[in-house]
DRENDO-1510 file (C-alpha; in Angstrom, 1 decimal, always signed):
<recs>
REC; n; res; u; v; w
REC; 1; UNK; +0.0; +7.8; +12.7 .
REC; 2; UNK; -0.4; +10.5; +15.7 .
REC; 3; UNK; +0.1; +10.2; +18.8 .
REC; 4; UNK; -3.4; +10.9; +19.1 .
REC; 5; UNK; -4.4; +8.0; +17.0 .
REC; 6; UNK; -1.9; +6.0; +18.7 .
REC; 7; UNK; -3.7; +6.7; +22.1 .
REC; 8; UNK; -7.1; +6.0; +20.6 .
REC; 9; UNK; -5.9; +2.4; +19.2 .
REC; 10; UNK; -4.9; +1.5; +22.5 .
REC; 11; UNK; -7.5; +2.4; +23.9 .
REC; 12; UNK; -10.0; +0.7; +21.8 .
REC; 13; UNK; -8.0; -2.4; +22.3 .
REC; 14; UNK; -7.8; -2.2; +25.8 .
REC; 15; UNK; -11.6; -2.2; +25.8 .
REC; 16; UNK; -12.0; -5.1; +23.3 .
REC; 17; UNK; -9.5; -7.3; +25.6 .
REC; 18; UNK; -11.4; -6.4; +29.0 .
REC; 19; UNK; -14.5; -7.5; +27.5 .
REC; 20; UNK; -12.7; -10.6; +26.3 .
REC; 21; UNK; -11.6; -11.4; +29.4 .
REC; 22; UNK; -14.8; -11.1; +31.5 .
REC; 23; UNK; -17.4; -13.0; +29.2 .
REC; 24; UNK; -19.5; -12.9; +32.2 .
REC; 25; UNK; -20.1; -9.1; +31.7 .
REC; 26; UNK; -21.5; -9.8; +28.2 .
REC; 27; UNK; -25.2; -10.7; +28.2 .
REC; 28; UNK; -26.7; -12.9; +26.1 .
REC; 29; UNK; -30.4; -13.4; +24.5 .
REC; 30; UNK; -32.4; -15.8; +24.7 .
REC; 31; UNK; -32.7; -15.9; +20.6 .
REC; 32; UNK; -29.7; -15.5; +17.9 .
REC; 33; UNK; -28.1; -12.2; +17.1 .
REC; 34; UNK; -26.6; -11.7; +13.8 .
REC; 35; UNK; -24.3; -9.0; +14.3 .
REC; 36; UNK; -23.1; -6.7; +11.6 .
REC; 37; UNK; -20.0; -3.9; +11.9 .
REC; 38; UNK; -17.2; -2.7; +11.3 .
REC; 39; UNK; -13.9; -1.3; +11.8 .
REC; 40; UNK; -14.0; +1.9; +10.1 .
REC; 41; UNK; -16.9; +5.0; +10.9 .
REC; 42; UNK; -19.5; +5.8; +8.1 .
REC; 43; UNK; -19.8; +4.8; +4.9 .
REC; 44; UNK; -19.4; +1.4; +4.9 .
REC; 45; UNK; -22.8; -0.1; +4.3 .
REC; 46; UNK; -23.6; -1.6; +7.6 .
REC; 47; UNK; -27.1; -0.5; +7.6 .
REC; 48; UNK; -28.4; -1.7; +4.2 .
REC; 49; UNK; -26.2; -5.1; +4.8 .
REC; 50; UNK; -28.5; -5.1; +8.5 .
REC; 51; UNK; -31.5; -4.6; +6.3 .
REC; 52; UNK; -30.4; -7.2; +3.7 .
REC; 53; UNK; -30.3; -10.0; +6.6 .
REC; 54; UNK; -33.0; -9.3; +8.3 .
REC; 55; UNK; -35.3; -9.7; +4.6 .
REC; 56; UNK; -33.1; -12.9; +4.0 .
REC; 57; UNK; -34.3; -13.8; +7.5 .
REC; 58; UNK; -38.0; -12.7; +7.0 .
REC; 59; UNK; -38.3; -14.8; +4.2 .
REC; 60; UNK; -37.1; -18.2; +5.3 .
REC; 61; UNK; -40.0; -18.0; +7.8 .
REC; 62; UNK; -38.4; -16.5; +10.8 .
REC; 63; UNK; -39.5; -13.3; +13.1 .
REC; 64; UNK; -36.1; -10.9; +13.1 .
REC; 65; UNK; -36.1; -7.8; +14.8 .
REC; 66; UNK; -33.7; -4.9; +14.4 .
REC; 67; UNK; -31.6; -3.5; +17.3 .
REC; 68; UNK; -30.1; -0.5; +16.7 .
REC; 69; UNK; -28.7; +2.8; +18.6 .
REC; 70; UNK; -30.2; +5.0; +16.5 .
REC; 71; UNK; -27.6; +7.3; +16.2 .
REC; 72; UNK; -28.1; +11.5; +16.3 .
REC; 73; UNK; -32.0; +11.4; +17.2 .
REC; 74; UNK; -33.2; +14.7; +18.1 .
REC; 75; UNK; -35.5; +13.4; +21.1 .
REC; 76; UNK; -33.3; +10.5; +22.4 .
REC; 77; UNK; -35.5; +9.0; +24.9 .
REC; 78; UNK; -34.3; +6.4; +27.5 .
REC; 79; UNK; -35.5; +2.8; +27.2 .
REC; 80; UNK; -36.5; +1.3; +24.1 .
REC; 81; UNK; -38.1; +3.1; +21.1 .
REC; 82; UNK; -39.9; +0.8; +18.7 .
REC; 83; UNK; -39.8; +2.1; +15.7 .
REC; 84; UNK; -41.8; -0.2; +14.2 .
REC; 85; UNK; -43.8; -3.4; +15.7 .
REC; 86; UNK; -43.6; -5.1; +12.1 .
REC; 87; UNK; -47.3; -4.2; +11.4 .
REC; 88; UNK; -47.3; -0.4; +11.1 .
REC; 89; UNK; -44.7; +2.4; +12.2 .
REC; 90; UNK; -45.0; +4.2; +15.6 .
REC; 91; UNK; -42.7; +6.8; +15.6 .
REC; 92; UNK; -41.5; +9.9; +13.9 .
REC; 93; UNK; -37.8; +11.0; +12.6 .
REC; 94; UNK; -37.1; +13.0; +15.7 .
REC; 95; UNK; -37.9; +9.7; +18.2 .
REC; 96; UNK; -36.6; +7.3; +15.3 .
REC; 97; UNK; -33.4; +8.5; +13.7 .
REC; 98; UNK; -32.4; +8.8; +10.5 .
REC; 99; UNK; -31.7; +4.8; +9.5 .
REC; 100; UNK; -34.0; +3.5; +11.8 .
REC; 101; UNK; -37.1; +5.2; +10.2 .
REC; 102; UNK; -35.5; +4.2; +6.9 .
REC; 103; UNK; -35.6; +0.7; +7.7 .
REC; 104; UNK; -39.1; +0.6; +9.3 .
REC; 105; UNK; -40.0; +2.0; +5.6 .
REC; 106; UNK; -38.0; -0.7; +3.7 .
REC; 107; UNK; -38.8; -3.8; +5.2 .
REC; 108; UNK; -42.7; -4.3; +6.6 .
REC; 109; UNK; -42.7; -7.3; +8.5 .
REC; 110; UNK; -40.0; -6.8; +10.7 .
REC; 111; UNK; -39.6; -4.5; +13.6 .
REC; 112; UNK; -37.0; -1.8; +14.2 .
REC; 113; UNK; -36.1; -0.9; +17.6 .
REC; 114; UNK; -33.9; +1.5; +19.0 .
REC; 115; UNK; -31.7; +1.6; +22.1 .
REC; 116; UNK; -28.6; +2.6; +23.7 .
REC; 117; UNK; -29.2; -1.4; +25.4 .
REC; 118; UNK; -29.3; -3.5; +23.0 .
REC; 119; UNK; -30.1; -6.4; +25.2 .
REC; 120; UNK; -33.1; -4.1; +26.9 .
REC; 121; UNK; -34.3; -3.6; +23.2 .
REC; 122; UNK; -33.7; -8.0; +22.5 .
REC; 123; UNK; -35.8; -8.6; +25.4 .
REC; 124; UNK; -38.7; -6.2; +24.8 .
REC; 125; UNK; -38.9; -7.8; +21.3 .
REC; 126; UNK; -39.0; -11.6; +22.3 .
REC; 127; UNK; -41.3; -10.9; +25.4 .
REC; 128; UNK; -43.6; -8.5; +23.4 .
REC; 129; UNK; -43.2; -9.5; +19.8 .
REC; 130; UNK; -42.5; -12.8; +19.4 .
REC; 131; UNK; -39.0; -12.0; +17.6 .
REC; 132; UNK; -37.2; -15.3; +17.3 .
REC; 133; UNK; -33.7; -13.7; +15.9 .
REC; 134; UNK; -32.0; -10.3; +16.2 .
REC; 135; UNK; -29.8; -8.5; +13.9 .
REC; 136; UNK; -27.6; -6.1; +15.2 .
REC; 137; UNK; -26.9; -2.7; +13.6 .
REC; 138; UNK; -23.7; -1.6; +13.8 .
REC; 139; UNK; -22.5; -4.2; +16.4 .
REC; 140; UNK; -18.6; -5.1; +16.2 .
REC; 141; UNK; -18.3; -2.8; +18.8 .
REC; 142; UNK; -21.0; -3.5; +21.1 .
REC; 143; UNK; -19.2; -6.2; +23.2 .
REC; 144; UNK; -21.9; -5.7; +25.7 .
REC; 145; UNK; -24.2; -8.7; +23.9 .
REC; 146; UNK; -22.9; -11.5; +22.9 .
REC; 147; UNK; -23.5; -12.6; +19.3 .
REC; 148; UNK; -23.9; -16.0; +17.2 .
REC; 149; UNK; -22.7; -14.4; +14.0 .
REC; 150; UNK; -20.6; -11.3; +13.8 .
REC; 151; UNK; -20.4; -10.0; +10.0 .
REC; 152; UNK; -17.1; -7.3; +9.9 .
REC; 153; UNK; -17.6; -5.4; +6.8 .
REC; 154; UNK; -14.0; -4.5; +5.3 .
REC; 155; UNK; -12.4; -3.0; +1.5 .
REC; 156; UNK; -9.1; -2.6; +0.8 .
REC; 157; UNK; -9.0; +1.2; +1.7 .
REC; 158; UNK; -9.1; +0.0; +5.2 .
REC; 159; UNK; -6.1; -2.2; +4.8 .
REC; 160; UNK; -4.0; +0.3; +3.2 .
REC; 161; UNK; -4.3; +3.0; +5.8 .
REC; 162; UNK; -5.2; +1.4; +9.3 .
REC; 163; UNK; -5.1; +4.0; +10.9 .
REC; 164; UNK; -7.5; +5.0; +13.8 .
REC; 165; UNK; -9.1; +8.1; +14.8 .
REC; 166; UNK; -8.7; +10.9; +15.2 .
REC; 167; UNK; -6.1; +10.9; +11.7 .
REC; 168; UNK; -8.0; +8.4; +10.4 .
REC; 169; UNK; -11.3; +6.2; +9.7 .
REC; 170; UNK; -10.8; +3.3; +11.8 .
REC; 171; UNK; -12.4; +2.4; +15.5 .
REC; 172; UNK; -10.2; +0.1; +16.3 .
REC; 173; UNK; -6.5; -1.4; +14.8 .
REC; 174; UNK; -7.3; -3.4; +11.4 .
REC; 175; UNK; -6.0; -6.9; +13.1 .
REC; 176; UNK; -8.9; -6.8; +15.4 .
REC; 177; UNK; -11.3; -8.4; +12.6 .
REC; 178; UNK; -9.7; -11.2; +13.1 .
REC; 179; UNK; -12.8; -11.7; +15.5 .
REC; 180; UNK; -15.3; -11.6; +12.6 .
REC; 181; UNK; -17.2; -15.2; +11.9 .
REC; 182; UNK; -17.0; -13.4; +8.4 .
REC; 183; UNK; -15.7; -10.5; +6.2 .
REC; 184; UNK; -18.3; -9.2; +3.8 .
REC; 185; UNK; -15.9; -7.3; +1.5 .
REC; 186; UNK; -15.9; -4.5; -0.9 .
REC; 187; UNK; -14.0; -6.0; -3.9 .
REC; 188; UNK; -14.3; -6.6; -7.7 .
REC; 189; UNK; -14.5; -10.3; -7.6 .
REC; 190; UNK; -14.3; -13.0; -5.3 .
REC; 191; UNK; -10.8; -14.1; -5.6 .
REC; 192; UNK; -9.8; -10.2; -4.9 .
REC; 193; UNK; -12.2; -11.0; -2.0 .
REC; 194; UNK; -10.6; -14.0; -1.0 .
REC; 195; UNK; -7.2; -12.1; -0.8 .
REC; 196; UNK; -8.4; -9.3; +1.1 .
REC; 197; UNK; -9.3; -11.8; +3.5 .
REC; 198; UNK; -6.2; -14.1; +4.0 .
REC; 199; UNK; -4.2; -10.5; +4.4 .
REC; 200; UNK; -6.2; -10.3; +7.6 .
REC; 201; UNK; -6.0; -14.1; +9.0 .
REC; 202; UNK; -9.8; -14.1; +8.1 .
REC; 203; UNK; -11.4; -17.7; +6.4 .
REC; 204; UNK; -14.8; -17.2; +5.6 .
REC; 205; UNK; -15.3; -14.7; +2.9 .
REC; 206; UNK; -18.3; -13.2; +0.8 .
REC; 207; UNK; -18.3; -10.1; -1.3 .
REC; 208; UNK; -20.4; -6.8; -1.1 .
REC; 209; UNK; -22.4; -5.6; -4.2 .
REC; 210; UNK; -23.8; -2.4; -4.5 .
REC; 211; UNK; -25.7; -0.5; -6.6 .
REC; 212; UNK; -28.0; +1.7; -7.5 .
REC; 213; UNK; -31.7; +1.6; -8.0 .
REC; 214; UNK; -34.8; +3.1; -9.7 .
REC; 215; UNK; -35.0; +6.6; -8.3 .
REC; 216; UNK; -38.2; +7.6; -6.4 .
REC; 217; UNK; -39.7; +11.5; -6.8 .
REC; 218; UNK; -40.7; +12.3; -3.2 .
REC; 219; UNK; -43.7; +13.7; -1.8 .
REC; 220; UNK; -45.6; +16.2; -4.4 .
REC; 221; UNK; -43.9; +14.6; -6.6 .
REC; 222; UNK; -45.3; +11.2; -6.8 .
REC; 223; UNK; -46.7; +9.9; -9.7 .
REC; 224; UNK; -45.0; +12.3; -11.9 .
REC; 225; UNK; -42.3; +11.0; -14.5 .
REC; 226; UNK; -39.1; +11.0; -14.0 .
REC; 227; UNK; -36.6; +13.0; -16.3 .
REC; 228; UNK; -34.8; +10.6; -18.7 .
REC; 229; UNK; -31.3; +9.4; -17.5 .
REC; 230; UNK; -29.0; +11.8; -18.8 .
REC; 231; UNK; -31.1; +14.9; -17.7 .
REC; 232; UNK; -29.3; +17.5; -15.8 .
REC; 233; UNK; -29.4; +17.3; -11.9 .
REC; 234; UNK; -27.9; +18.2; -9.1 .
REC; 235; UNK; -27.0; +15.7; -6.4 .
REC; 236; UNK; -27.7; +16.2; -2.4 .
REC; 237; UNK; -26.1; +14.3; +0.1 .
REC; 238; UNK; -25.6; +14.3; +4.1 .
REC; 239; UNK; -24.2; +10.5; +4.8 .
REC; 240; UNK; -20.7; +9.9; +5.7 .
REC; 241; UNK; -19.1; +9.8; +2.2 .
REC; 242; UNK; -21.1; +11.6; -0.1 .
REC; 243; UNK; -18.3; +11.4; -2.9 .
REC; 244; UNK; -19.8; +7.4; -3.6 .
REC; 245; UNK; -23.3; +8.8; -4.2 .
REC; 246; UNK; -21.9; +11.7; -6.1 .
REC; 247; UNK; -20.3; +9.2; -8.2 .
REC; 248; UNK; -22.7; +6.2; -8.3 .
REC; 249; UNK; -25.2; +8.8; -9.5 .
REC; 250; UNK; -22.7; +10.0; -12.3 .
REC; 251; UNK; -22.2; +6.1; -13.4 .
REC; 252; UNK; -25.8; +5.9; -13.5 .
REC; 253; UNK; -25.9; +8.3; -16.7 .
REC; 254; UNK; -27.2; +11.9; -15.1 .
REC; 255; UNK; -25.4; +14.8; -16.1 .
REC; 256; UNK; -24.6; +15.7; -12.4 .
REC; 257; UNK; -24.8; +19.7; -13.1 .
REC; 258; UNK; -24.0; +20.4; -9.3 .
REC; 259; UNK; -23.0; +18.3; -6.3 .
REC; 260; UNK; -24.6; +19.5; -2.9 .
REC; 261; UNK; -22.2; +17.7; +0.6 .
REC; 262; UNK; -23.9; +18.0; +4.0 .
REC; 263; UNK; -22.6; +16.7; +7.1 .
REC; 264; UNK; -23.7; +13.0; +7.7 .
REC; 265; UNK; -27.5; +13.1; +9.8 .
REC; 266; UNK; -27.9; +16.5; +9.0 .
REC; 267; UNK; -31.2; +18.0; +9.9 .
REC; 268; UNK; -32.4; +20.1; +7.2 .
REC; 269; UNK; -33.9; +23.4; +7.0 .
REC; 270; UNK; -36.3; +24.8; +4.9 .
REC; 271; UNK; -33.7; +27.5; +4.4 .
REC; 272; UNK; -31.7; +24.5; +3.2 .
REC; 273; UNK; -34.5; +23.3; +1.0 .
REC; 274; UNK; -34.3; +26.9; -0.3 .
REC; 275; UNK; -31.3; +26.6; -1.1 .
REC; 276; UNK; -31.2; +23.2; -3.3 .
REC; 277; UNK; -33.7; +24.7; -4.9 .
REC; 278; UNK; -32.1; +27.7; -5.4 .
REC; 279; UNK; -28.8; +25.9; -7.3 .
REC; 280; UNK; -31.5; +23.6; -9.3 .
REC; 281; UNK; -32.7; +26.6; -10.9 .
REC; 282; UNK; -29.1; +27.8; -11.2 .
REC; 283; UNK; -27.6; +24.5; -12.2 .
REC; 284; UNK; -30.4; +24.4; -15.1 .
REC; 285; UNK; -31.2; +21.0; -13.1 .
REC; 286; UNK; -34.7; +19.4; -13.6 .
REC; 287; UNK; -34.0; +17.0; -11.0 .
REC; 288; UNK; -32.8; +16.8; -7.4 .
REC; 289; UNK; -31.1; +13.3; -6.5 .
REC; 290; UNK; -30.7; +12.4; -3.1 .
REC; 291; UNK; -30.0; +9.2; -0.6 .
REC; 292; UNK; -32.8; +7.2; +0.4 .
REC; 293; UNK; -31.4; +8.3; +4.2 .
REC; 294; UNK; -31.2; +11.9; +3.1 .
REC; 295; UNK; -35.1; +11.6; +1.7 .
REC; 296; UNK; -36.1; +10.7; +5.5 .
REC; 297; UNK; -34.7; +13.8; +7.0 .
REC; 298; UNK; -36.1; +15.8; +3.5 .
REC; 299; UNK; -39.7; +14.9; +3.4 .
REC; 300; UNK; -41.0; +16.0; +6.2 .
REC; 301; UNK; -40.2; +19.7; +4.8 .
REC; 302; UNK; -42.6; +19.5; +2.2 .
REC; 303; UNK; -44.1; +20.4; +0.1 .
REC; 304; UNK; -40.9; +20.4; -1.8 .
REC; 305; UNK; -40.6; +23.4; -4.3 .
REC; 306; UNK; -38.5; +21.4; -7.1 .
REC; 307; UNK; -38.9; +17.5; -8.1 .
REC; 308; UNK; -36.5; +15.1; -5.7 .
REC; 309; UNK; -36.3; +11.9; -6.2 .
REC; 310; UNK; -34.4; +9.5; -3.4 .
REC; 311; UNK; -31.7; +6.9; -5.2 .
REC; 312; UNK; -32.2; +3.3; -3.3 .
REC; 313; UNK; -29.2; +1.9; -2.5 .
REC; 314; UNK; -29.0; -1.8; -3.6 .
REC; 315; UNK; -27.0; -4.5; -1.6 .
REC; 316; UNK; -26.2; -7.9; -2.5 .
REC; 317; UNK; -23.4; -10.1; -0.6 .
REC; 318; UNK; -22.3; -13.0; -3.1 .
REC; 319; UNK; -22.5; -15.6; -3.6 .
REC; 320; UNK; -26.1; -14.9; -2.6 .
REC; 321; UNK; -26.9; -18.7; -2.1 .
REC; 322; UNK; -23.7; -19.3; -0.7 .
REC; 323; UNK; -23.9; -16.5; +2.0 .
REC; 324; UNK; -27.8; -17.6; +2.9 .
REC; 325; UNK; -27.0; -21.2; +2.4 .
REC; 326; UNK; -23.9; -20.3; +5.5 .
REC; 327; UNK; -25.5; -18.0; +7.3 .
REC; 328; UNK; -28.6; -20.2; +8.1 .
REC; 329; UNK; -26.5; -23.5; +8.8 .
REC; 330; UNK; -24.1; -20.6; +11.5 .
REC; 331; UNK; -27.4; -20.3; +13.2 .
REC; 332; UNK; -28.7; -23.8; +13.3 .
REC; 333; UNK; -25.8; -25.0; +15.4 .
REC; 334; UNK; -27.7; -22.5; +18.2 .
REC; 335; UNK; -29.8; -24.2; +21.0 .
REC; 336; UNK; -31.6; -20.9; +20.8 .
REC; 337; UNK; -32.3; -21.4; +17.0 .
REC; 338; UNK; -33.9; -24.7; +17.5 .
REC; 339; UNK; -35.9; -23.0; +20.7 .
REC; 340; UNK; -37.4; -20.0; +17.9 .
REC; 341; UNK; -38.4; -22.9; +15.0 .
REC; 342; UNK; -40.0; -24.8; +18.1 .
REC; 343; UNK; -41.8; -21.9; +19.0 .
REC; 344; UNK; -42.9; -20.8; +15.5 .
REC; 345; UNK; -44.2; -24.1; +14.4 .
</recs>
């Protein structure tokens, strides 16, 4: 590790014990928040697991809202941005963000709302709509709110290089998820699951599924048909690790004829588009594959000038009835729980 690293983890400790020490600087809702994190930047799946609780949420009857910081926004505005009220979608990518918009899109019922407060944004949506549980995206580190539920998400890589940043991918040292209610972890199986978990003093543990869904042609493109799997294509990405959708979209069965890396929330260009298009023809390619994130920050450029088609990323964390079945008995043991079941009945 270098020194620099070695400053950072210190550091990020440091500010994980201060907060730990004075609980009375940590605010608290008057509903539950479900927080979920992690230790390492980018890539990890923090914001389709958010998504994934807030629809488990949704459909057991409660009102969840979605606090996020709505990272690299062009027109960062103070206060609270709703994104989305739950009924319709306010805001554009440049107020929204990237994942923020791309949640508002994914999950109609429940609003999306960005701050650099997350307890601002947890009032606004109890006072003004009626929200009677929070999930928190991208929240281990927030120690400003407090939470009921703190979901680390954690895989092996993490384990076998802790090291923090700058040399590495890790925010804070890797014993620090000892403060997770649960790991929700990246493994093959459960009982490789299980052992990732007792290597980090860490009880409850689920696993993280992912994979990949019907792809969906953007824009013009709509209502066309797609190319059969195995057509060539070339593959676009701007997230944090572009090498997983490079690959998922090889497992998938496309003949991936060029792969295309942007920086992760990159704000594309038309002379970007251009160029995609321009390796398609190349490439032979009668198909451009991109992220479902990437599609956000793609579409408003259009008319596209070759078919694109955005790649859902699918998340389950297993069991599945074992994780809802523990998740909703975490929250019942809330005061504030019982307040938002009062309230909605």
């Amino acid at each position: 590790m270098s020194l620099a690293s070695s400053l950072y983890a210190r550091v990020a400790r440091q500010r994980r014990d201060w907060y730990a020490r004075r609980p009375r600087w940590r605010r608290r809702l008057a509903r539950p928040v479900v927080s979920v994190g992690s230790v390492a930047v980018g890539g990890s799946g923090k914001t389709p697991v958010a998504g994934l609780v807030a629809r488990l949420l949704l459909e057991v009857g409660h009102r969840p809202a979605i606090l996020t910081r709505g990272y690299a926004r062009a027109d960062a505005r103070d206060g609270v941005t709703v994104v989305s009220d739950g009924r319709q979608i306010l805001v554009g990518l440049d107020r929204a963000g990237d994942e923020p918009l791309m949640l508002a899109r994914q999950l109609p019922g429940v609003p999306v709302l960005v701050s650099a407060d997350r307890y601002l944004a947890g009032r606004f949506a109890e006072a003004r709509l009626a929200c009677t549980v929070h999930v928190l995206d991208d929240g281990f580190q927030h120690f400003a709110l407090e939470r009921d539920v703190d979901l680390v998400l954690l895989s092996q890589e993490e384990i076998d290089r802790p090291v923090t940043l700058p040399s590495g991918r890790l925010r804070e040292p890797i014993d620090v998820v000892r403060a997770a209610t649960a790991l929700v972890v990246t493994a093959a199986d459960q009982a490789e699951a299980e052992e990732i978990g007792r290597s980090v003093g860490v009880a409850e543990v689920f696993r993280l599924d992912r994979r990949s869904g019907r792809p969906r042609l953007l824009g013009a493109s709509e209502g066309a048909a797609l190319p059969a799997t195995g057509a060539r294509v070339v593959a676009v990405a701007g997230i944090a690790r572009p090498e997983r959708f490079f690959d998922a979209v090889a497992t998938e069965g496309w003949t991936v004829a060029d792969r295309l890396a942007f920086a992760d929330h990159h704000r594309f260009t038309r002379g970007d588009v251009e160029a995609i298009a321009t390796a398609a023809r190349e490439a032979g390619a009668a198909l451009v594959l991109t992220t479902e994130k990437d599609a956000v920050r793609l579409e408003p450029l259009g008319p596209l000038p070759i078919p694109v088609a955005a790649v859902p990323l699918c998340v389950t964390i297993e069991p599945e009835d074992g994780f809802a079945a523990w998740l909703l008995e975490r929250l019942s043991r809330t005061k504030s729980w019982e307040a938002g079941l009062r309230a909605d009945g």
